[in-house]
C-alpha positions as CSV (number, residue, x, y, z in Angstrom):
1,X,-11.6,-9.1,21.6
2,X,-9.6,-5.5,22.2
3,X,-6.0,-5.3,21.7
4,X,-5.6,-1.8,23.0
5,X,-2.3,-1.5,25.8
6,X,-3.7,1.4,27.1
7,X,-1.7,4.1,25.1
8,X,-3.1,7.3,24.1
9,X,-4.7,7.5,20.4
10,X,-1.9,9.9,19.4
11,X,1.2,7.4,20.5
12,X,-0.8,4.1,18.8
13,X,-1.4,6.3,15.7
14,X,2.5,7.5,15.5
15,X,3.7,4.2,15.9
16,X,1.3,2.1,13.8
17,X,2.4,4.8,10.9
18,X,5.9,3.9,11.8
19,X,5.4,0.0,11.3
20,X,3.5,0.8,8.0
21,X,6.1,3.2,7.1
22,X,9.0,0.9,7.3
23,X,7.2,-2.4,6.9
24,X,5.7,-1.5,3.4
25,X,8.9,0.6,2.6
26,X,11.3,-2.2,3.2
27,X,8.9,-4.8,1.1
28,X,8.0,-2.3,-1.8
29,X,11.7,-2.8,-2.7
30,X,12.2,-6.4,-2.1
31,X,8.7,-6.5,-4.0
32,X,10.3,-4.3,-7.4
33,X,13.1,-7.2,-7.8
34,X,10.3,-10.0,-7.1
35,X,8.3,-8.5,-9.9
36,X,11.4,-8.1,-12.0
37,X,12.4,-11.6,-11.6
38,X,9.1,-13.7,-12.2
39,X,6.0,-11.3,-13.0
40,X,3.5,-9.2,-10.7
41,X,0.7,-11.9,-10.5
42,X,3.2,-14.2,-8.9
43,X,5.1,-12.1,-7.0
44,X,1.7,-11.1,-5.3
45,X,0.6,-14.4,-5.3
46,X,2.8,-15.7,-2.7
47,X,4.2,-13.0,-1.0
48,X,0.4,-13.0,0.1
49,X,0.6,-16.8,0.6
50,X,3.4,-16.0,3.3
51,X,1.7,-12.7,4.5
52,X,-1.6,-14.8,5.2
53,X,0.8,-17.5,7.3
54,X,2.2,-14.8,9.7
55,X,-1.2,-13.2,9.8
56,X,-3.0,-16.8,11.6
57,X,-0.1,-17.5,13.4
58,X,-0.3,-13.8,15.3
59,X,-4.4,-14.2,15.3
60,X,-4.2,-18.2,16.7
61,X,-1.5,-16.1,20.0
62,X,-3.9,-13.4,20.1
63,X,-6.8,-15.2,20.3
64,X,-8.9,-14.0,17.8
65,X,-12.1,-14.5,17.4
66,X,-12.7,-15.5,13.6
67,X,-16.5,-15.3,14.1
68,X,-18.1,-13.9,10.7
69,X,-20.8,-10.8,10.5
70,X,-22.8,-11.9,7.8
71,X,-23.3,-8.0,8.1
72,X,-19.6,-7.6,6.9
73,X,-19.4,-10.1,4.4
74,X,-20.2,-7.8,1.3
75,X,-17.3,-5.2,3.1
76,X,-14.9,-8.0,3.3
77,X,-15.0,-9.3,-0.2
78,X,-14.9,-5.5,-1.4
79,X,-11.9,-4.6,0.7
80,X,-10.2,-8.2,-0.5
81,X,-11.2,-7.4,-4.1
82,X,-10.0,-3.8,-4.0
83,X,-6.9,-5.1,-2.1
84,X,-5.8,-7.7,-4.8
85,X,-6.5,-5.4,-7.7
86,X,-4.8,-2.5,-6.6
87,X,-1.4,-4.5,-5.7
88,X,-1.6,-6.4,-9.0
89,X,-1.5,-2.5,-10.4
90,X,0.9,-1.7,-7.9
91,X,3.7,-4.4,-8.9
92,X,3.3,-4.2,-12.3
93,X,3.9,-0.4,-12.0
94,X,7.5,-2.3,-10.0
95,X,7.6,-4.5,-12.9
96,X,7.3,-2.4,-16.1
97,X,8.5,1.2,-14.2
98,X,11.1,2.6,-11.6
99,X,11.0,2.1,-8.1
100,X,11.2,5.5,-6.8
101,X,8.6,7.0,-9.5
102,X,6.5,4.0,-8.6
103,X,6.8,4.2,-4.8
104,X,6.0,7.9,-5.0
105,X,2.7,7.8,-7.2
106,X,1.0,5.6,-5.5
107,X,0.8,8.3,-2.7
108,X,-2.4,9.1,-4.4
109,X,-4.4,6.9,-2.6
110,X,-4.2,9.9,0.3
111,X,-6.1,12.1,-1.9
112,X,-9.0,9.4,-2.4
113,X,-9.0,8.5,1.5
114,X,-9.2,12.3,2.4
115,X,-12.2,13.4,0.4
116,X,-14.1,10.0,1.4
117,X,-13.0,10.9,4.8
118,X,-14.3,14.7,4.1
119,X,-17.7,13.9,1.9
120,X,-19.1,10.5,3.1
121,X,-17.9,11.1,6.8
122,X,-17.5,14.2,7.2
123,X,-14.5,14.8,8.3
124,X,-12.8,17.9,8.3
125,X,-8.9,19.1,6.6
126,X,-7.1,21.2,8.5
127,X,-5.4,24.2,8.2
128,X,-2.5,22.7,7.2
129,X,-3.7,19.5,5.1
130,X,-5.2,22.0,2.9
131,X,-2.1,23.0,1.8
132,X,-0.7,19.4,2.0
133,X,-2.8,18.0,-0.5
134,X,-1.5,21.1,-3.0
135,X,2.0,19.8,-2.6
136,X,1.2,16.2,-3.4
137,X,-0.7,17.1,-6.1
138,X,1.9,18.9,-7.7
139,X,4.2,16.5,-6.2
140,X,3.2,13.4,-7.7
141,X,2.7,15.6,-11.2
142,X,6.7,16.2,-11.3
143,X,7.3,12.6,-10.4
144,X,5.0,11.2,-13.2
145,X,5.5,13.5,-16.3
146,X,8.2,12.9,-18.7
147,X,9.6,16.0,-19.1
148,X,12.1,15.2,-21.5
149,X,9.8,13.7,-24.2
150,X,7.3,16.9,-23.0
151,X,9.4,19.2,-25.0
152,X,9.4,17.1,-27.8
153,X,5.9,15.6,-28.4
154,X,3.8,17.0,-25.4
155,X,2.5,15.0,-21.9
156,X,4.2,11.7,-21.8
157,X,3.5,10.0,-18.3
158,X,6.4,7.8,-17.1
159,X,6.5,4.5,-17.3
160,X,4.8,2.6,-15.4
161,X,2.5,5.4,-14.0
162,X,-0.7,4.4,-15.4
163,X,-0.9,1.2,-13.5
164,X,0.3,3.1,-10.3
165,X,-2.3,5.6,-10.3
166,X,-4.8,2.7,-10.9
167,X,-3.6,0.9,-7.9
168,X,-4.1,4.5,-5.5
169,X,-7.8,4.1,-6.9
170,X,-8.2,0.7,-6.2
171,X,-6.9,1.2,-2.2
172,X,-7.7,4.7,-1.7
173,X,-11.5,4.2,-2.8
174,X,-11.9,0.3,-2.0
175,X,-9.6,-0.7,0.2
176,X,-8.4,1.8,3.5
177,X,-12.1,3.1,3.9
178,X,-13.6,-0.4,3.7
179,X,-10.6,-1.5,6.2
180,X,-11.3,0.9,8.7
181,X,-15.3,0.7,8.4
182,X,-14.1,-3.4,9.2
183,X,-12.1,-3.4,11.7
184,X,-13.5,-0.7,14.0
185,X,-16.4,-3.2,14.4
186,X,-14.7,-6.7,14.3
187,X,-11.5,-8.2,15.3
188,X,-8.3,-6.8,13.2
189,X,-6.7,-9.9,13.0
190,X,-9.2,-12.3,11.8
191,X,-10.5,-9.5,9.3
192,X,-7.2,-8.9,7.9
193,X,-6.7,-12.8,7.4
194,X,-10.0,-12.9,5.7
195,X,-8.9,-10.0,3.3
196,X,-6.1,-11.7,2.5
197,X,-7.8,-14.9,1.8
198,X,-10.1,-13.4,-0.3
199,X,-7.4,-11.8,-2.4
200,X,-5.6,-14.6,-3.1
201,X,-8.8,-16.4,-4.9
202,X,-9.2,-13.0,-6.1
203,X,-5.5,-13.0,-8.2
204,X,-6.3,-17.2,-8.6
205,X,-9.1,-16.5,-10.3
206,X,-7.8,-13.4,-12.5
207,X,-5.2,-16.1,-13.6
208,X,-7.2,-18.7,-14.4
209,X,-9.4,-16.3,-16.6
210,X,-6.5,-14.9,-18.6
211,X,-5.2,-19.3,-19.0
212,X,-1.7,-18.4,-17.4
213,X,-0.3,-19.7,-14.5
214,X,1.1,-19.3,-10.8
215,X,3.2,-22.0,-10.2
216,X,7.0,-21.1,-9.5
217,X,9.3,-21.9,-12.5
218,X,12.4,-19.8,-12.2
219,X,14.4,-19.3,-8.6
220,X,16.9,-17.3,-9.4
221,X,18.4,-14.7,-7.4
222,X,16.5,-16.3,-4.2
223,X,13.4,-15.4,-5.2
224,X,12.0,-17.7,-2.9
225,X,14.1,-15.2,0.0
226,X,12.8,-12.5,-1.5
227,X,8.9,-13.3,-1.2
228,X,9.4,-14.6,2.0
229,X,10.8,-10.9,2.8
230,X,7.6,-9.2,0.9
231,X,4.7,-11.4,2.2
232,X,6.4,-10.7,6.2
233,X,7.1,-7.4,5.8
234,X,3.6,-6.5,4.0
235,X,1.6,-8.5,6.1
236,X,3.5,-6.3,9.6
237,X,2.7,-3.3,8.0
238,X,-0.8,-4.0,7.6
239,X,-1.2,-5.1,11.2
240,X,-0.1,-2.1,12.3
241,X,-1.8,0.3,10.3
242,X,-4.8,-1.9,11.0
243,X,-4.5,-1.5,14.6
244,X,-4.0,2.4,14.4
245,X,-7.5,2.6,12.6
246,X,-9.1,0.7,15.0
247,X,-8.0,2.7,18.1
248,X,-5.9,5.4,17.0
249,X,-6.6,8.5,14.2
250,X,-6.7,7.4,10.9
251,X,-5.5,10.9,9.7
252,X,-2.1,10.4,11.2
253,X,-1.9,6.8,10.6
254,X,-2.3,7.0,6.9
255,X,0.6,10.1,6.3
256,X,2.5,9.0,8.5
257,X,2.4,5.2,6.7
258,X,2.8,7.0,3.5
259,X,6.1,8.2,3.8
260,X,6.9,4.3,2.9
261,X,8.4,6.6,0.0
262,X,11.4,7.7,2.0
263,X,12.6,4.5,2.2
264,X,11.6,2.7,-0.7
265,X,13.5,5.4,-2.4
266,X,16.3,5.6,-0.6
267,X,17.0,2.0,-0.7
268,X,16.5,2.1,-4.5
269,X,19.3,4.9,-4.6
270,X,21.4,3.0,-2.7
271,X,21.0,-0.5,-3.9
272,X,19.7,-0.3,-7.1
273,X,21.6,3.2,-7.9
274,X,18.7,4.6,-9.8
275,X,18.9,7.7,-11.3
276,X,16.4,10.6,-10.9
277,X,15.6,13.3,-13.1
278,X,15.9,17.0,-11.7
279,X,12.4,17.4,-11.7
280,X,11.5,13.7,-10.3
281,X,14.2,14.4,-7.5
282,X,11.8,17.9,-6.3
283,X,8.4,15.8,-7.1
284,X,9.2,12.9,-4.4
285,X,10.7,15.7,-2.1
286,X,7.2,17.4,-2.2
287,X,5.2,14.4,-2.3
288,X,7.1,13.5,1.3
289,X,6.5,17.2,2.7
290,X,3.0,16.8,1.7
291,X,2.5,13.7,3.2
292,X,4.4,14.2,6.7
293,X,2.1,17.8,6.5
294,X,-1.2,15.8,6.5
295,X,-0.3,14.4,10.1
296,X,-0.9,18.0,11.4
């Protein structure tokens, strides 16, 4: 079933970055303090539990038609794997690290989805993404590098980093180009709904391997608020970005999506009152510049 309401591709791809932009910026933060409070693996575990409710409910109004390609099966379980992988990364880059350095280096994905967008598909950078992926480069370099322990004892990467450049691995190469290649031939909801499914066995199964567990213990702070929060927000964002790679340009979907940054980082000044070094302060500013750039 289409879902297109006849607007050009340009308007669906501005405003299905927007609703990643905000939606994953808004639940990247509540996602830090739900990492914080009771551990990545749990926090992802069900936020995603709550992000695959809101996900049926919007595919049972729509309609959807959850008939499965066998075709797409190996695509599905690849994007769901690379999906569950990369957020465990992600939030326990939230959970170990600071928001705003966090928030920022996972902007690498954009680099992985650009040169499988300009070697397997052949897709070509513009004048001005050329530039762009300088500035994020350098960017994301500023935001990551301790500087302060650089003077004393050489390269130290901030905390947390290590596990956030994993996770731009894990959805810039397995994820986004497996997503788009899935839902430009099936229907966005159902496949989204399967991905999700198939991550939570994924994280299930993690657990079980490593004999720890996912049941709730501790619901302090209203946690339970706060994954309710994530797993909506998440879940929105991925809906819309979804929807702008099916029918819009995934070239100004994903930038535009990316500048989740801007938010995430401003509400972690403002909330959380985090401090940023000089140099981190001019590495999120170009990572943002960079990113907005790669819409052109």
């Amino acid at each position: 079933m289409r879902y297109n309401l006849y607007m050009s591709t340009t308007l669906i791809s501005i405003f299905a970055g927007f609703g990643g932009m905000f939606g994953w910026g808004i639940s990247d933060f509540f996602a830090n303090q739900a990492s914080d409070s009771i551990g990545h693996r749990k926090a992802f575990f069900w936020s995603q539990i709550v992000g695959l409710g809101l996900i049926g409910v919007v595919a049972l109004f729509a309609s959807a038609n959850f008939a499965l390609s066998l075709t797409l099966l190996p695509f599905l379980l690849i994007a769901g794997i690379g999906y569950a992988v990369g957020y465990l990364f992600f939030y326990k880059g939230f959970e170990i690290g600071n928001v705003s350095v966090v928030s920022a280096v996972v902007n690498l994905q954009q680099l992985f989805i650009i040169g499988i967008s300009y070697f397997v598909f052949k897709q070509q950078l513009t004048f001005i993404q050329i530039p762009a992926v300088a500035l994020l480069l350098i960017g994301v370099m500023l935001v990551s590098v301790d500087f302060k322990d650089f003077k004393k004892k050489g390269i130290s990467l901030a905390t947390g980093v290590k596990e956030t450049v994993w996770a731009a691995i894990m959805f810039g190469v397995l994820f986004w180009p497996f997503n788009e290649y899935i839902v430009e031939r099936t229907d966005l909801f159902s496949a989204s709904f399967y991905i999700k499914l198939i991550a939570i066995f994924t994280v299930v199964i993690i657990t079980f391997a490593l004999k720890q567990k996912l049941k709730l213990t501790s619901y302090k702070g209203n946690i339970v608020k706060v994954l309710l929060a994530v797993g909506l927000l998440e879940a929105t964002a991925i809906i819309s970005v979804s929807y702008g790679q099916a029918y819009g340009d995934s070239i100004i979907v994903a930038p535009i999506s990316s500048a989740l940054t801007v938010v995430t980082v401003s509400l972690a000044v403002i909330f959380l009152k985090e401090r940023l070094t000089k140099y981190q302060g001019v590495g999120i500013a170009l990572t943002i510049a960079g990113i907005i750039m790669m819409a052109f």
